[in-house]
N, C-alpha and C positions, 0 to 999 in steps of 0.2 A: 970774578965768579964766586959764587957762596955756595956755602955748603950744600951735597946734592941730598936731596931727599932724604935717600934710602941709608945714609949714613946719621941721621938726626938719631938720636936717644928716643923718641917718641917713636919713630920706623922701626926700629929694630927692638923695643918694648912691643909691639904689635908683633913683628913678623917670629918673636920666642911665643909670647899668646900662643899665636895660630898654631905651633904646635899637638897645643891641646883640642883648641876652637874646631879643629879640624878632625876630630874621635869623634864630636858631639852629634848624637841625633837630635834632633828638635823634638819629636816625639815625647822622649824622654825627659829634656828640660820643661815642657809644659805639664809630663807627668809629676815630677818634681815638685815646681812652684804654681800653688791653683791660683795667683794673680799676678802669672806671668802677662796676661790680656793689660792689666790695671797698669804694673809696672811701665810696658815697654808702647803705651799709647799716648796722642795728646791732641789738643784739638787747638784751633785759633780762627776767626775769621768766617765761620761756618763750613771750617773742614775739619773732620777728625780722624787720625792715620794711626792705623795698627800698624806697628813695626815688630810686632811680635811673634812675626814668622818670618825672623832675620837670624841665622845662626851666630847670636851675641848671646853674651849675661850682662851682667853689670860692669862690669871689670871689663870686656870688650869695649863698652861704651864711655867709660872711663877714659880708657888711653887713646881713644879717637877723639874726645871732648880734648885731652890735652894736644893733642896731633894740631886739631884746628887753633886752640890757643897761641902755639908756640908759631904757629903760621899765621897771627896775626890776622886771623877772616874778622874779630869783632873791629880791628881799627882800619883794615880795608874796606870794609864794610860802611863803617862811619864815612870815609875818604868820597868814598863813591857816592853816598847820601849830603852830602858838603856840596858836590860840586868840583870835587878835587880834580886834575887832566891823570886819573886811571889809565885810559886810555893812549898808553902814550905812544905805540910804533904809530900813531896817528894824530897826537897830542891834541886830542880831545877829551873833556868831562865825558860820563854816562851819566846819563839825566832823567829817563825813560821814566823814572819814580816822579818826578815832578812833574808831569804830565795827571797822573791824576790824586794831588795835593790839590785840597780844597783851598775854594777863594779865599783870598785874605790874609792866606802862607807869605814870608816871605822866603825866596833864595835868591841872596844876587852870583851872578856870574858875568867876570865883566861888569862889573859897575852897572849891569841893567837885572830888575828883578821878571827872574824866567817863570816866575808863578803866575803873575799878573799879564806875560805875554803870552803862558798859555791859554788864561781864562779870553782874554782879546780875542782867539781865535776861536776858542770853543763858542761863544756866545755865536761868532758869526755861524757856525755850524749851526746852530740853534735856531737861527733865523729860517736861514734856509733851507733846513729838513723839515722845518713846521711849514715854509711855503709849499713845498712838492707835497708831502703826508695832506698838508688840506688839501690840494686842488688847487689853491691859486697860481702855483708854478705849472705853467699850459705849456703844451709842444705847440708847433708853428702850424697847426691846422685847430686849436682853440681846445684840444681833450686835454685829459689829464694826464700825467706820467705814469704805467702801468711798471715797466719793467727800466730796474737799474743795472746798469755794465759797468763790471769794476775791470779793467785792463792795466792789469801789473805785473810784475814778475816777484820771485822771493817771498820777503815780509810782506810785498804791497799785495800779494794775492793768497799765501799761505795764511795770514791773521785773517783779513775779512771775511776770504771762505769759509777758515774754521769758525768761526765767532756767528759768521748767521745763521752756518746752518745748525749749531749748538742750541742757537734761540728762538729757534724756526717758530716755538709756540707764541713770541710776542712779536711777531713779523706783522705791520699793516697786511689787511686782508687784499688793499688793492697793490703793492708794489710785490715783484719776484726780482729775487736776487741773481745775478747770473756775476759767471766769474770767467776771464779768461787772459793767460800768459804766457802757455807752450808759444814758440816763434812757430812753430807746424800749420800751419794754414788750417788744417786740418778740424782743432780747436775754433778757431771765429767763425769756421765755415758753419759749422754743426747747428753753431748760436743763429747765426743771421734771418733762419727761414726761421726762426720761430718768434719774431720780434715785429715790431711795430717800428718803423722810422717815428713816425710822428706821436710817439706813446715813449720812448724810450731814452735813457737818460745813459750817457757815458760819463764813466769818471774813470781820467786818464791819470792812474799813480806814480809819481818817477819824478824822483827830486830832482835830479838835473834836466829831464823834460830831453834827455837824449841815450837811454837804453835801450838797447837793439831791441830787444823782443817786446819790449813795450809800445817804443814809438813803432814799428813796424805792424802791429795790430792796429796801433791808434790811427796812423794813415789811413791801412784799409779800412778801420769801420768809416771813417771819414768819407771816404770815396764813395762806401756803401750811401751811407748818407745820405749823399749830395745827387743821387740818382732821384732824390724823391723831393728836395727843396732845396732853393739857389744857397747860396755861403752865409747870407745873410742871419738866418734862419738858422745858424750852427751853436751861436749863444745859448740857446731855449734849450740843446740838447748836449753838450759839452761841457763839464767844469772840471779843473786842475787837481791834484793836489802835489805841488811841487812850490820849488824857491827860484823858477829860471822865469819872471815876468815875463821877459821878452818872447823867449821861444813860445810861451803857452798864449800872448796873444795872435804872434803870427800862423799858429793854429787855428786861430779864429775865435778862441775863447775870450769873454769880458773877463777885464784886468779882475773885478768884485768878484769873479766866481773862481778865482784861484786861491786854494786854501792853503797856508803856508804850514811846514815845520822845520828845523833845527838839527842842525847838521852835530847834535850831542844824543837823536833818537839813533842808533841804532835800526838798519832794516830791519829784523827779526822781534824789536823791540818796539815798532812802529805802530802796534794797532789803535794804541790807547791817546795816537795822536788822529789829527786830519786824512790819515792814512784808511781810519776806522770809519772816515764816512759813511758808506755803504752800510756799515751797523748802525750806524746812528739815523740814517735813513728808515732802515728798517723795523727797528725796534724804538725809535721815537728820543728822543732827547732824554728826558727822564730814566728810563732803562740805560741809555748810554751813562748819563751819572750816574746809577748804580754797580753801573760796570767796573768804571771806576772808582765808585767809593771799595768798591767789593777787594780790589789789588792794592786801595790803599791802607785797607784794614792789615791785609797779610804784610804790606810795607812796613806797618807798624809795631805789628807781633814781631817781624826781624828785626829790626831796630831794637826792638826793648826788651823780647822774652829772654832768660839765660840759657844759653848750647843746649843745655840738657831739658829744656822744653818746648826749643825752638822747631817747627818744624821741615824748614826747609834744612838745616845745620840735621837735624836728624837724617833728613832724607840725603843729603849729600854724603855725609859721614858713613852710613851703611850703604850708601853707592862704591865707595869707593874701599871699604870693608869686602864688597862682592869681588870688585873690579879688580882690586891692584893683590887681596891678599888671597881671596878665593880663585882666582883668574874666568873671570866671569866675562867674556867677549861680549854680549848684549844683552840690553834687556826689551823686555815684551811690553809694551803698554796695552792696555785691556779693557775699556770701558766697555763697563754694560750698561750702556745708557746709547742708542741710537744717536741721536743728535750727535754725541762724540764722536763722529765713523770718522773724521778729518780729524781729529787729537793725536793721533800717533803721528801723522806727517806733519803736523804744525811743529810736534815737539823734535825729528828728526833735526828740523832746522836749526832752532832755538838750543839747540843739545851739541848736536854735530859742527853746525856752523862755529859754535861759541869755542867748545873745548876739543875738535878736533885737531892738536897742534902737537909738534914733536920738538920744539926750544921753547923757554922760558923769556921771561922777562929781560934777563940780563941775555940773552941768544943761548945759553947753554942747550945741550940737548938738555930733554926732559928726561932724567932715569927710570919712568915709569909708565905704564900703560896711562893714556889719557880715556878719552871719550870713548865709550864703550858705545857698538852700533843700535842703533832707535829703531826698532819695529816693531808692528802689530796690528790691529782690529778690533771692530766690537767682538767683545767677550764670547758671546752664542756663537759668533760664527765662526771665530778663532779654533773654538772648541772642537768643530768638526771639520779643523781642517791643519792646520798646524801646532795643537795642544800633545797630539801624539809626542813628537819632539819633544816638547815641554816637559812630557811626566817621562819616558823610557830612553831620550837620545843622551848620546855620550857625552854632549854640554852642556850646563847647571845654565839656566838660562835665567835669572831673576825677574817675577814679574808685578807689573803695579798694576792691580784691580783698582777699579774707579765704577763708582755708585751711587746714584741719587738713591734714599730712601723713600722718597713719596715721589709718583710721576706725575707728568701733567696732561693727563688723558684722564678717560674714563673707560675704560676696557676690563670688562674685568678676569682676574685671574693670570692676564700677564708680570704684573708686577712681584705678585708673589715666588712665580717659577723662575724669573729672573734673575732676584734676591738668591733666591737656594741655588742655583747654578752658577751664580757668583762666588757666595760662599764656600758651597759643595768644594768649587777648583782649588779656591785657596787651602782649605783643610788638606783639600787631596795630594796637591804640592807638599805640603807640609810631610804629613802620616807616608804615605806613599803605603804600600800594602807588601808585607814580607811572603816568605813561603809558606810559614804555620798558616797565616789567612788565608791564603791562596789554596794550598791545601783544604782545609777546612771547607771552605765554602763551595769545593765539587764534591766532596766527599757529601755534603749533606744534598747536593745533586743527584748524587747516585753514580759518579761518572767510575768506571774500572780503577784502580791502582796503576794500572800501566799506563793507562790514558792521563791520570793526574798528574804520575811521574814525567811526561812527558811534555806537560802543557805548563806545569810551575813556572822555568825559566820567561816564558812569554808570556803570562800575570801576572808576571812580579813586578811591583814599582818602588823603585827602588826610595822616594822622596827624598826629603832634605833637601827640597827646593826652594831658596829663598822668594819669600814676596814681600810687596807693603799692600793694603787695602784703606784707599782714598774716600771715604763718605761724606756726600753732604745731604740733607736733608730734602730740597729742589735745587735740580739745574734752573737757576737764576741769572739776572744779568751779574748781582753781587758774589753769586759764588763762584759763578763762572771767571770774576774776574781773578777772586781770590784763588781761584787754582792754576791760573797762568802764572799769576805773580808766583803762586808757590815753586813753580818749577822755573821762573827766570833765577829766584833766590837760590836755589836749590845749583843751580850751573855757576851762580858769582861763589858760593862757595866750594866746589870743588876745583875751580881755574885756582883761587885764591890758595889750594894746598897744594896743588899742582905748580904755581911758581908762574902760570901761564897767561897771558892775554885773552881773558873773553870775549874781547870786545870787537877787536878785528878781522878780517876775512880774506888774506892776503892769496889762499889761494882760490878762491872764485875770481881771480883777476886775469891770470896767466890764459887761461882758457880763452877769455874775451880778445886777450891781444890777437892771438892766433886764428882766433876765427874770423876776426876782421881781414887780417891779409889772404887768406883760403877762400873769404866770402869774392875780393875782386877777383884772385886768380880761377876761379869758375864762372867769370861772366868775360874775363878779360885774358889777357896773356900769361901763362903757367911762368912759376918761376921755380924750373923743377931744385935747382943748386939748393933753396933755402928751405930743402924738407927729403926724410928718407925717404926709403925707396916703397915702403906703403904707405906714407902718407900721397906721395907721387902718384902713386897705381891708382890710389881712391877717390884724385880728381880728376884722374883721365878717365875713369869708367864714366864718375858723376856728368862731366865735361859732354861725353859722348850721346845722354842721354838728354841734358837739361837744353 
């Protein structure tokens, strides 16, 4: 076991800091230095991140630049872009970055080069999302394909949703994206009346071609199906994307239309493979390579910028500046940008799934708070409904503003109000408003002295609430991708100071075992011995009614 964290010379150079870190108004620091903005910003890839309404100076950033040094993020970083087995309670490479490396890279692993077997696959995607986008991929009564069904669980249904409907402006006019992965009947049923057998295309996502709640959809739409054309007829409207040949032809699917990836993608990390059909359906081959050239721009700024202009090493470092020395329990993510309304729960995944863990590498526990909880909403609507919290509750809750500056509409005058109500929150975070303000601004009201004195406490805000503010110019497929990338980078380097495994998911396992044995004893024989006494009571109710 090595040394724990909180004992490093770097830890406890931060946790003497925070003594002072922790006096500081931010107000006051931005009164102080007028290019605190200039200082504490940086841009790469078509993103540019204020971090300067982060309660740091220089000398904060400092000893977190050195934090991450002496934990070795730039040569695990390196390891992980190599091909190295990072991964090891599972002893596999994390490779997700070579996915979208352009043609003619090489990387071997295993003696075979995984750049040239990604483009292998992409090309095939290429073929046949230009076949369906034109028309000459026909359903079995001779029309066109209108409506795609992506049926996954996890990464295979949290990326694709988020990512079309982010792009919804470059979507073909004639395909509609539909998503579905709850096991709740409930979900497929909803979809079903509004679809077309003979117009409608399923793409069943599940590398092993045998997860419950995937293949359990994928049955029923099947059956749905097959009430309108014999089995034969299932080709025209089925394609894979998994590694189990066998199962996906006994499904009825051609061997050609099952699109393969690589058991070094990560779920949560999956979209920028085969996974990502459904977007590359939707917004056309093209857009999809910008998608990824967009993540591999940011892949590249991480790789070569230094800590202190990098921006995802930024964003992780005052992550975890909030987290472990402020005790900052979540943060808010916030787009004001519609299309982003799925960004917060793609990143719950991507955030929680990666760094929620309590031992390290070597099994130690972890001596410190890890993954702080992910949630949020678009920005407007948050505003009027959970921002209360934000500016007056008893928890500092950190939050990350995200912002196109030019929309892709023509409306006008939303964009401006949008902007200022982006902004407005973040300053207001910041300033927060004392009693003299508060004061002040009833008194020029007219309001009583007793009436003032009495209302202060409940207008006062108290701010000094940390944020960052995400801008890019358009939500593109290239920025879009560079802002996934920035927050995958942003999670390899806080596991990387945390001592922890991002890469695995050991507890989304425990659950599946259990549900299996519970799923026979409600159709079959209880077996009350191997479960307490309310897990017992809750299949006898279920038992009684199903």
């Amino acid at each position: 076991m090595g040394t724990s964290l909180t004992d490093t010379s770097d830890w406890q150079a931060l946790q003497q800091h925070l003594d002072n870190a922790k006096t500081w108004q931010m107000r006051d620091l931005f009164a102080r230095d007028p290019v605190r903005f200039d200082k504490f910003s940086a841009e790469a890839a078509g993103l540019f991140l204020d971090y300067s309404k982060n309660i740091v100076d220089e000398k904060t950033l400092s000893l977190l630049f050195a934090l991450a040094r002496d934990a070795q993020v730039e040569a695990k970083r390196d390891a992980m872009f190599a091909g190295k087995e990072i991964n090891r309670t599972e002893h596999r490479a994390v490779l997700h970055t070579a996915l979208r490396r352009p043609r003619g890279d090489k990387l071997l692993l295993d003696g075979k080069n995984v750049v040239a077997d990604v483009h292998a696959v992409l090309d095939r995607i290429a073929d046949f999302t230009d076949r369906v986008r034109s028309g000459a991929w026909r359903g079995f009564d001779n029309r066109e394909i209108t409506d795609i069904v992506n049926i996954g669980i996890g990464g295979s249904y949290l990326g694709p949703k988020m990512t079309c409907q982010a792009l919804r402006p470059f979507a073909h006019p004639r395909l509609k994206s539909h998503f579905v992965s709850n096991v709740d009947g409930h979900d497929l049923d909803a979809l079903l009346p509004q679809i077309d057998p003979a117009t409608t295309l399923f793409i069943i996502s599940s590398k092993t071609f045998s997860t419950s709640e995937t293949m359990t959809n994928a049955q029923s739409a099947r059956a749905w199906f097959l009430k309108s054309a014999p089995e034969a007829e299932l080709p025209k409207h089925f394609v894979a994307v998994s590694t189990q040949l066998d199962l996906v032809t006994a499904f009825g699917i051609a061997p050609e239309n099952m699109f393969p990836f690589w058991d070094w993608v990560g779920g949560r990390y999956s979209v920028w493979s085969a996974i990502g059909l459904s977007l590359a359906l939707s917004i056309g081959i093209d857009n999809f390579k910008a998608f990824l050239a967009g993540a591999h721009a940011m892949d590249t700024h991480f790789q070569t910028a230094p800590l202190e202009k990098n921006l995802p090493a930024i964003m992780a470092l005052t992550g975890i500046w909030n987290r472990n020395f402020f005790g900052s329990t979540s943060i808010s993510i916030a787009p004001y940008h519609q299309d982003l309304a799925a960004f917060p729960g793609y990143l719950q995944q991507l955030e929680m799934e990666s760094n929620g863990k309590r031992v390290q590498m070597d099994g130690a526990p972890v001596a410190v708070a890890t993954c702080p909880v992910i949630w949020g909403d678009t920005g407007t609507n948050g505003q009027h409904a959970y921002f209360q919290m934000l500016h007056q509750g008893t928890d500092i809750t950190p939050v990350d503003f995200i912002a196109a500056l030019k929309p892709l509409h023509h409306l006008e005058n939303h964009q401006v109000r949008l902007l200022a109500n982006c902004f407005a929150q973040s300053e207001a975070f910041m300033r927060g408003k004392n009693a003299d303000e508060v004061r002040a601004d009833m008194t020029a009201q007219g309001l009583p002295e007793d009436e003032i004195a009495r209302l202060i406490p409940h207008r006062t805000f108290p701010g000094n609430r940390p944020s960052n503010t995400i801008l890019m110019d358009e939500l593109t497929p290239s920025t879009l991708g560079a802002l996934i990338a920035l927050y995958e980078h942003k999670v390899f380097v806080q596991g990387a100071i945390w001592g922890i495994n991002s890469f695995d998911q050991w507890g989304v396992e425990l659950g599946k075992v259990l549900a299996k044995n519970i799923e026979t004893e409600l159709t079959g024989q209880p077996q009350a011995a191997q479960h307490d006494s309310s897990t017992n009571g809750l299949i006898a109710r279920a038992r009684a009614v199903l």
